[in-house]
ZABATOR-547916 format. One line per field, with one value per atom (N, C-alpha, C): x, y, z; residue number from 0; residue in one letter; atom name. Coordinates in nm, 2 decimals. Atoms other than C-alpha are relative to their C-alpha. Layout:
% residues N
x: X / ...
y: Y / ...
z: Z / ...
pavex: NUM / ...
seke: a / ...
tilo: CA / ...
//
This chain:
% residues 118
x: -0.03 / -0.71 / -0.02 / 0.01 / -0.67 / -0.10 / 0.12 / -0.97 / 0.00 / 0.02 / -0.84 / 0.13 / -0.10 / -0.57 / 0.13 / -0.08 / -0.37 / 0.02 / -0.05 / -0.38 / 0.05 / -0.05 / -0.27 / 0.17 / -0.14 / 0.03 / 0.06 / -0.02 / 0.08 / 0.07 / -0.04 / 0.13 / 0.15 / -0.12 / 0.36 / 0.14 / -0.15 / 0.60 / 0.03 / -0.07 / 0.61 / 0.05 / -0.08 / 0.71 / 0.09 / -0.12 / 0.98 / 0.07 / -0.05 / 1.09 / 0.07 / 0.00 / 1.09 / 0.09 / -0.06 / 1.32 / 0.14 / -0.10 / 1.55 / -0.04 / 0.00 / 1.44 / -0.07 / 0.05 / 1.30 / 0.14 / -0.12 / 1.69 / 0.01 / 0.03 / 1.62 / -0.11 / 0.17 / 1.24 / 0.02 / 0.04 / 1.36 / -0.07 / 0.11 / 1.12 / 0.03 / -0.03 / 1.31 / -0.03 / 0.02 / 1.34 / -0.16 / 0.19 / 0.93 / -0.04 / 0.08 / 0.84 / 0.04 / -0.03 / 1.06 / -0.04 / 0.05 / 0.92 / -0.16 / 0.20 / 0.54 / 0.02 / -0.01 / 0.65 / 0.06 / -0.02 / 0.78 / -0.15 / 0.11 / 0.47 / -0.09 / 0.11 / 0.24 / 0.02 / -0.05 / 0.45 / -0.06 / 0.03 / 0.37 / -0.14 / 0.10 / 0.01 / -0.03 / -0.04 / 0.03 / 0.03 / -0.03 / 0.17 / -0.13 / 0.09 / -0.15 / -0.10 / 0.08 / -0.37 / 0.06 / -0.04 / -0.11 / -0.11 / 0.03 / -0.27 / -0.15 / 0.22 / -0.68 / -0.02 / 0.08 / -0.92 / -0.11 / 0.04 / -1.16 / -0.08 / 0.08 / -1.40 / 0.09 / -0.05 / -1.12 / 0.06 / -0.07 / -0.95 / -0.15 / 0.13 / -1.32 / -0.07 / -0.03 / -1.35 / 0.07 / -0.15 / -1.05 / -0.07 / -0.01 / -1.00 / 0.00 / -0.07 / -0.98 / 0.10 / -0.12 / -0.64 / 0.05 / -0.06 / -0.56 / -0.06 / 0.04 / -0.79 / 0.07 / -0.09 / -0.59 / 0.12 / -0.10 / -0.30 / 0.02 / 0.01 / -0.40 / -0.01 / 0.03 / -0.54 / 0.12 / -0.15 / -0.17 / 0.05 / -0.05 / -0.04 / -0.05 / 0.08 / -0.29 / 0.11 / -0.04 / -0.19 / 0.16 / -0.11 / 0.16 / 0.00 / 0.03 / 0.08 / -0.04 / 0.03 / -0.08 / 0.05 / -0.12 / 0.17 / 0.10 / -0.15 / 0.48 / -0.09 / 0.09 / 0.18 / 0.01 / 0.00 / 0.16 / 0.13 / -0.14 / 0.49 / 0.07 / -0.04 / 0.57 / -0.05 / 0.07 / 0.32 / 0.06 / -0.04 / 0.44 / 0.14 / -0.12 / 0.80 / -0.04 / 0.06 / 0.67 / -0.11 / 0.09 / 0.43 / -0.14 / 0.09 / 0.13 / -0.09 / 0.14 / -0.23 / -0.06 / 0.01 / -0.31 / -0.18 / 0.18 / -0.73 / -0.03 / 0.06 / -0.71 / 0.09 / -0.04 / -0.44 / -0.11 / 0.13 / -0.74 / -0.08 / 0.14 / -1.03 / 0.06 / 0.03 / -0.84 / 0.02 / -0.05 / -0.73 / -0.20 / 0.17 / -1.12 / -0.07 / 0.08 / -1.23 / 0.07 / -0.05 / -0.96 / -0.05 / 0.08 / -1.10 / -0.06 / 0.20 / -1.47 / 0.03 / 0.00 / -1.37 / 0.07 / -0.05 / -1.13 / -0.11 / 0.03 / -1.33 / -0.24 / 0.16 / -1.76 / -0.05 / 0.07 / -1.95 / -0.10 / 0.03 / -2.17 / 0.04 / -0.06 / -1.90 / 0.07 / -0.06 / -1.72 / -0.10 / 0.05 / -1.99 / 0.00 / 0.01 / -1.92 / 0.18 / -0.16 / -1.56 / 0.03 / -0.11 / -1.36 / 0.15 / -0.14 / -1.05 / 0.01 / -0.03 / -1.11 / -0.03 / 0.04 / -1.24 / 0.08 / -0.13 / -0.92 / 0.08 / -0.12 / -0.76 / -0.05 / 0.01 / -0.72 / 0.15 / -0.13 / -0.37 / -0.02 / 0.00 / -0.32 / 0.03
y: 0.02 / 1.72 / -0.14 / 0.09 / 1.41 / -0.06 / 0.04 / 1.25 / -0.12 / 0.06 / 0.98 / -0.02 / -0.02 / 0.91 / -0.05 / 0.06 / 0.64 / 0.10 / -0.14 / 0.96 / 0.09 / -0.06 / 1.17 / 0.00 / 0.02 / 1.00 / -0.06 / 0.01 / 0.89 / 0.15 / -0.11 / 1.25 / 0.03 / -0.03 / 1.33 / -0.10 / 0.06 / 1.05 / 0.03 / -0.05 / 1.16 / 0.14 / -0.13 / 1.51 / -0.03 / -0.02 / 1.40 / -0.07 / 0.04 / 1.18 / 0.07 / -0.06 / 1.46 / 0.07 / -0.08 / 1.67 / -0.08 / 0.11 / 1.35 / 0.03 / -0.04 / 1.42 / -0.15 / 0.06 / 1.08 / -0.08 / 0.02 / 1.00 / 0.05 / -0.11 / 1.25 / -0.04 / 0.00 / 1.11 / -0.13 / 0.10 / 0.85 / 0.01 / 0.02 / 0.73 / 0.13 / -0.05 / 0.86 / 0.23 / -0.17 / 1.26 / 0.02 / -0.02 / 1.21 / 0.01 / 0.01 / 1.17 / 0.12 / -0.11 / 1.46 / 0.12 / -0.09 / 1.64 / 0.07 / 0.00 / 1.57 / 0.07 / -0.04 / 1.67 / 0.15 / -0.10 / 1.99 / 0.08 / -0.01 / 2.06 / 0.03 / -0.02 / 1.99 / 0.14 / -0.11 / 2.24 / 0.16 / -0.12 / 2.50 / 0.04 / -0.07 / 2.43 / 0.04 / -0.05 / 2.49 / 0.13 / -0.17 / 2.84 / 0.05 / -0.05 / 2.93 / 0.02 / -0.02 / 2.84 / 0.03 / 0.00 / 2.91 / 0.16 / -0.16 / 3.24 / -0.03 / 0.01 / 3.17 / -0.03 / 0.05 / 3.13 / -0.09 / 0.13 / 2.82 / 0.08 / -0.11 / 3.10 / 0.02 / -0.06 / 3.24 / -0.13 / 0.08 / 2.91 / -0.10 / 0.03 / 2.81 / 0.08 / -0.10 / 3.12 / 0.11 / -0.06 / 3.19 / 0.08 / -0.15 / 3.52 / -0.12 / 0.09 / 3.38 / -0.05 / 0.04 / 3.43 / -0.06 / 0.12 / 3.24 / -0.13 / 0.12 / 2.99 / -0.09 / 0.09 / 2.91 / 0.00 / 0.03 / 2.92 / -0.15 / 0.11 / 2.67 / -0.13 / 0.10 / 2.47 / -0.05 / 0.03 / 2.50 / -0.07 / 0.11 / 2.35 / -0.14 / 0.12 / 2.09 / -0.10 / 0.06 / 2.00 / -0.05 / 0.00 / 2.02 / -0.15 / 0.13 / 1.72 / -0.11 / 0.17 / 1.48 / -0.01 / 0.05 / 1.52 / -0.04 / 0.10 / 1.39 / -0.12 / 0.12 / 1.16 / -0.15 / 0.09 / 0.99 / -0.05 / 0.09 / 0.98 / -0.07 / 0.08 / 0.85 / -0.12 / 0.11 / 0.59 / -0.11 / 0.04 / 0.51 / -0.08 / 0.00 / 0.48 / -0.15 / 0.11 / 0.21 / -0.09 / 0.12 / 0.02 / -0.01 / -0.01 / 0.12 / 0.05 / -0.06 / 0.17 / 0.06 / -0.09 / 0.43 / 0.03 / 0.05 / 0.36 / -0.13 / 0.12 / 0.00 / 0.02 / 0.02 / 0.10 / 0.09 / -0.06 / 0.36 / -0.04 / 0.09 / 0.14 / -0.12 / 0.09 / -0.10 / 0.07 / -0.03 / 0.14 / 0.04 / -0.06 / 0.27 / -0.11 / 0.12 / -0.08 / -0.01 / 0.03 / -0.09 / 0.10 / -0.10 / 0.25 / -0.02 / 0.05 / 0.11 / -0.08 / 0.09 / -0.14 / 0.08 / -0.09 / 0.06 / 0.12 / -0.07 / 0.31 / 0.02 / 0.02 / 0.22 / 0.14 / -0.13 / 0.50 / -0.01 / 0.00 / 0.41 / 0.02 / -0.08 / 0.46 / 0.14 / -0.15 / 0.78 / 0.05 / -0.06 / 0.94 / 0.18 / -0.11 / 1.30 / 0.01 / -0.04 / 1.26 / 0.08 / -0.13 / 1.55 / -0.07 / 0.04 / 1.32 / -0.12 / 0.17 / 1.05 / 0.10 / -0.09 / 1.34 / 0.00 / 0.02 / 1.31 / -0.10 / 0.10 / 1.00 / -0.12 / 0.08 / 0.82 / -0.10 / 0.03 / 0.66 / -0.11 / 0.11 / 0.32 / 0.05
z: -0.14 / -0.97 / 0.05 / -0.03 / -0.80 / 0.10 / -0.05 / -0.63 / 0.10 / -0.08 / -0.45 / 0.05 / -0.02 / -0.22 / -0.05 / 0.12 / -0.44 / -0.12 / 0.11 / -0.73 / 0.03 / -0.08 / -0.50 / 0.05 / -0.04 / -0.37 / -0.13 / 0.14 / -0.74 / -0.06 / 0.07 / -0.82 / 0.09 / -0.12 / -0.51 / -0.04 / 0.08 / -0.63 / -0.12 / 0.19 / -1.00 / 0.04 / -0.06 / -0.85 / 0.06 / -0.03 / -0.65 / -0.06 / 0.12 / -0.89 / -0.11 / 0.07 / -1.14 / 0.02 / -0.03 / -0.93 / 0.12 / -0.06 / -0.80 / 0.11 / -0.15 / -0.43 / 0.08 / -0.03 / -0.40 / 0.10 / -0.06 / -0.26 / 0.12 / -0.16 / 0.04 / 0.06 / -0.07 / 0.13 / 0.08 / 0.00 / 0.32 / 0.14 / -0.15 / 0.63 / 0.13 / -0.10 / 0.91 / -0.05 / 0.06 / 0.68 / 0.00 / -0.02 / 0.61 / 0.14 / -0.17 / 0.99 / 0.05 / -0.05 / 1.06 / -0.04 / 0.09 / 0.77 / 0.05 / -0.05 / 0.91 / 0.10 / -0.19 / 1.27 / 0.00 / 0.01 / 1.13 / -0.06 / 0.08 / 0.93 / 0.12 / -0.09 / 1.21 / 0.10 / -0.12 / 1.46 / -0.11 / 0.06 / 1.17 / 0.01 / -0.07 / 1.21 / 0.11 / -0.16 / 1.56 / 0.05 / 0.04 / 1.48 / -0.01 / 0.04 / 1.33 / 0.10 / -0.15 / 1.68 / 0.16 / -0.13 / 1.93 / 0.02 / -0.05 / 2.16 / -0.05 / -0.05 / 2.02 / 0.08 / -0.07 / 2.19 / -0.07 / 0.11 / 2.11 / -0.11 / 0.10 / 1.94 / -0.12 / 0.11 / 1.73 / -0.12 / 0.15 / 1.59 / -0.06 / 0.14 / 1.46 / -0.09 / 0.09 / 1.28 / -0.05 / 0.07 / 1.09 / -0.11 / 0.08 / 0.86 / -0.12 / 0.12 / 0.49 / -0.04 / 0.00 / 0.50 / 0.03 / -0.10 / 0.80 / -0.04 / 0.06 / 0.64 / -0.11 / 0.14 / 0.33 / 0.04 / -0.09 / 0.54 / 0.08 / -0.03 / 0.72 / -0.07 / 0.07 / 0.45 / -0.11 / 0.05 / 0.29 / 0.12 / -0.12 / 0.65 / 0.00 / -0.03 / 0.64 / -0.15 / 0.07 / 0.29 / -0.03 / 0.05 / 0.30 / 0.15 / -0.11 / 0.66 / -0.09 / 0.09 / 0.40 / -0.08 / 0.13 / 0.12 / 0.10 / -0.10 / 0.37 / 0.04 / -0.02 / 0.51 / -0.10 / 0.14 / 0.19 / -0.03 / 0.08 / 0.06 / 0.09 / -0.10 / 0.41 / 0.00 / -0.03 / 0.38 / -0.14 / 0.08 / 0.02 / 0.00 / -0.02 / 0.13 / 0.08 / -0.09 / 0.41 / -0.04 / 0.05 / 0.17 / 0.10 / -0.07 / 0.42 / -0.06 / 0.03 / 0.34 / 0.06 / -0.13 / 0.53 / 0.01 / -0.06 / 0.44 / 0.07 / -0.12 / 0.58 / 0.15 / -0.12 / 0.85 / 0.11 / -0.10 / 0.97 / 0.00 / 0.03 / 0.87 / 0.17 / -0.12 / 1.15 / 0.12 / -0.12 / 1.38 / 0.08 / -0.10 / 1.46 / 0.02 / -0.03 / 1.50 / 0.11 / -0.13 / 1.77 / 0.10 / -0.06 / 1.89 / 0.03 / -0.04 / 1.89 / 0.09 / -0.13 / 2.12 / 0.10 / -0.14 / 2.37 / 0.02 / -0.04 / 2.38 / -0.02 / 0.06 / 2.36 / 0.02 / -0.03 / 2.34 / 0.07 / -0.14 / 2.59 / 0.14 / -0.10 / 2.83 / 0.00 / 0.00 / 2.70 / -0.05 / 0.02 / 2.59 / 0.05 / -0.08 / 2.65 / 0.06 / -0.09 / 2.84 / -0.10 / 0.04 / 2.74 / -0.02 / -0.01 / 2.85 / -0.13 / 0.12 / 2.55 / -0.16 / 0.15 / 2.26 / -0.11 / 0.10 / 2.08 / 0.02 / -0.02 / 2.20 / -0.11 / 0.17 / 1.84 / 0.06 / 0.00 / 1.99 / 0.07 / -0.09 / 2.18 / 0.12
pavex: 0 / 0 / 0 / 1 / 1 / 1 / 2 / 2 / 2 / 3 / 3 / 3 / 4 / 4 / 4 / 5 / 5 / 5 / 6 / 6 / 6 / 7 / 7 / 7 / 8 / 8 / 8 / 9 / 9 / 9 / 10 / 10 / 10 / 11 / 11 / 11 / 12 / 12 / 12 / 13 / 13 / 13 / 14 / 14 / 14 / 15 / 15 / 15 / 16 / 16 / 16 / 17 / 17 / 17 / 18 / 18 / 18 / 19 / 19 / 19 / 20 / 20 / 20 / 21 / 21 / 21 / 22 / 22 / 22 / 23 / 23 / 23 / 24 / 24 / 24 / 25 / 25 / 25 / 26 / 26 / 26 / 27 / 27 / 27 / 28 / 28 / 28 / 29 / 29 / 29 / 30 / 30 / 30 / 31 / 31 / 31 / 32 / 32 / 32 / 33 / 33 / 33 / 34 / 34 / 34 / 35 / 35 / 35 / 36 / 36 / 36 / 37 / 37 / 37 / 38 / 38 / 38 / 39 / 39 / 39 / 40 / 40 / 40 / 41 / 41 / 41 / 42 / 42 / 42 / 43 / 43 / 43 / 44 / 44 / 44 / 45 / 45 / 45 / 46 / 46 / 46 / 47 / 47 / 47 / 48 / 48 / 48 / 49 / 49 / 49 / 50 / 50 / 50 / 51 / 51 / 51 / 52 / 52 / 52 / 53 / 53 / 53 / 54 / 54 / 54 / 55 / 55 / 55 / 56 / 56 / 56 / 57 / 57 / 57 / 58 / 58 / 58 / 59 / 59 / 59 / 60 / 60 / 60 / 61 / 61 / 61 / 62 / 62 / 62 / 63 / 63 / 63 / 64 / 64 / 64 / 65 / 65 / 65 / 66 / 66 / 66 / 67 / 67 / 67 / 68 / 68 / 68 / 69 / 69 / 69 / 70 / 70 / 70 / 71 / 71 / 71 / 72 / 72 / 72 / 73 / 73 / 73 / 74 / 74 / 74 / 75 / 75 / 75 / 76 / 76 / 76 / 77 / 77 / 77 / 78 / 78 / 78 / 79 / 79 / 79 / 80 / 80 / 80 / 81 / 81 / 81 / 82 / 82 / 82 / 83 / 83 / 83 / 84 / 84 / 84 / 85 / 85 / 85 / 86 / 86 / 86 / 87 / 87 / 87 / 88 / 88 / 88 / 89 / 89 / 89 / 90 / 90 / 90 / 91 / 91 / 91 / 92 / 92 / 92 / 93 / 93 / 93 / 94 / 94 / 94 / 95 / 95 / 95 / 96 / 96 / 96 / 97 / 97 / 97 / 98 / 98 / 98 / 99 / 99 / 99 / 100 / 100 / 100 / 101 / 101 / 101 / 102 / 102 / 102 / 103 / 103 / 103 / 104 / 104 / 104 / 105 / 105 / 105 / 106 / 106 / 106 / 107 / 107 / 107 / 108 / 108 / 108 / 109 / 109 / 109 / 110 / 110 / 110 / 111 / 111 / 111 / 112 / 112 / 112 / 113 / 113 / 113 / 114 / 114 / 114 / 115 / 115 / 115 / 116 / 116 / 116 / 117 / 117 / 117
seke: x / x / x / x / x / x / x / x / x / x / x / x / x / x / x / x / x / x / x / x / x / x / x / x / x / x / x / x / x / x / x / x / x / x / x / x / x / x / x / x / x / x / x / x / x / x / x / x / x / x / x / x / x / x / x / x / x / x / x / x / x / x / x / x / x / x / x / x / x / x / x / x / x / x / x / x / x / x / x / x / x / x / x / x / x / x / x / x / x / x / x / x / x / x / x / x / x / x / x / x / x / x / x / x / x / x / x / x / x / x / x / x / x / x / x / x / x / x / x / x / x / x / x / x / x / x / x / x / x / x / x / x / x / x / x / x / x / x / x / x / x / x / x / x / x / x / x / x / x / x / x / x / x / x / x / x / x / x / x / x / x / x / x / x / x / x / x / x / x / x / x / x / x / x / x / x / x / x / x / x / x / x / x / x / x / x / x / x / x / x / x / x / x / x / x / x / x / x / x / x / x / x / x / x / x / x / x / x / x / x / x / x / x / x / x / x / x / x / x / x / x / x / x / x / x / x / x / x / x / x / x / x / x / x / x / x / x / x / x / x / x / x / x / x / x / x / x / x / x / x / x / x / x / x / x / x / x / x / x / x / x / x / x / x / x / x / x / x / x / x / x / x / x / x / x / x / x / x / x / x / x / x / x / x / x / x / x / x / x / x / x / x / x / x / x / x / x / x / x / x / x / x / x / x / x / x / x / x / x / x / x / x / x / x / x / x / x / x / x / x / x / x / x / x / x / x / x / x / x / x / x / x / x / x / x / x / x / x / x / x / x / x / x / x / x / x / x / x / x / x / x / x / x / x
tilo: N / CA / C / N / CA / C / N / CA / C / N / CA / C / N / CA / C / N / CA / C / N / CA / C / N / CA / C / N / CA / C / N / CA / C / N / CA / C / N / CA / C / N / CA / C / N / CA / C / N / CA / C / N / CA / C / N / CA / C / N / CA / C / N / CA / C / N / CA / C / N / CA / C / N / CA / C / N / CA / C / N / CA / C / N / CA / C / N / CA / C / N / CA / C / N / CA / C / N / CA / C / N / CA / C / N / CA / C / N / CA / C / N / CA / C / N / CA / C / N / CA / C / N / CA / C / N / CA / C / N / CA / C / N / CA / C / N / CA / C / N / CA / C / N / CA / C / N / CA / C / N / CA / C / N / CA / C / N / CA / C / N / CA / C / N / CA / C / N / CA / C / N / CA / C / N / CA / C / N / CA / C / N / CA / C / N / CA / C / N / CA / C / N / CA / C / N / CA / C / N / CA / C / N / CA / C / N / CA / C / N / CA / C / N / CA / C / N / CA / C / N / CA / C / N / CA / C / N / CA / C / N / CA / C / N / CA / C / N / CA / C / N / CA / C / N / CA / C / N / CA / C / N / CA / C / N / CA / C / N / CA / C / N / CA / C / N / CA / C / N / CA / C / N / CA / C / N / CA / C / N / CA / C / N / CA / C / N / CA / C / N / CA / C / N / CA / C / N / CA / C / N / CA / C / N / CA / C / N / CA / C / N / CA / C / N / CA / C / N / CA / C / N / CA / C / N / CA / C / N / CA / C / N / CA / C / N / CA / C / N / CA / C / N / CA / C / N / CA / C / N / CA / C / N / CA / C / N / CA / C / N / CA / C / N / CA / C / N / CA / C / N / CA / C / N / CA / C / N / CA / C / N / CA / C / N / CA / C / N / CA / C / N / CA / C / N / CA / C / N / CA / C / N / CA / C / N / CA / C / N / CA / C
//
């Protein structure tokens, strides 16, 4: 099993490689690939309640955890495709977070809890 995310997306290109599909992965298809993926997980929590989507059935658990994985395989080969490092592009993006957002001031807001985005 691969352990880091360079082996990982190493494997994901020798697989589409393997099966010529590296011809079809180009940027624009990966982003639409991710944005289909994600809408799937989204399936899984539409209708919970916050109780129910923090404890998921086992089923719906490995369900999920196939949604999740099938978001960081296009992630990757999307990042691959675009020559992006996607540990220093998030290593810089939370430095830009720590400054927009100090946690001395949000501490707590509900309206900043997930805002990862410029």
């Amino acid at each position: 099993m691969p352990d880091s995310l360079d082996e990982l997306s190493d494997r994901l290109l020798a697989f589409a490689r393997a099966r010529d599909w590296e011809q079809f992965q180009s940027p624009k298809n990966l982003s639409m690939a991710l944005a289909g993926e994600a809408g799937e997980l989204l399936e899984h929590f539409q209708w919970l309640t916050e109780e129910q989507s923090a404890s998921l059935s086992p089923e719906k658990r490995r369900d999920v955890a196939h949604e999740l994985a099938d978001i960081l395989s296009y992630l990757l080969r999307l990042a691959e495709r675009l020559d992006i490092d996607l540990i220093a592009a998030t290593d810089e993006k939370i430095a830009i977070n720590e400054r927009r957002y100090p946690a001395d001031k949000v501490r707590g807001d509900a309206r900043r809890a997930c805002d990862y985005e410029d």
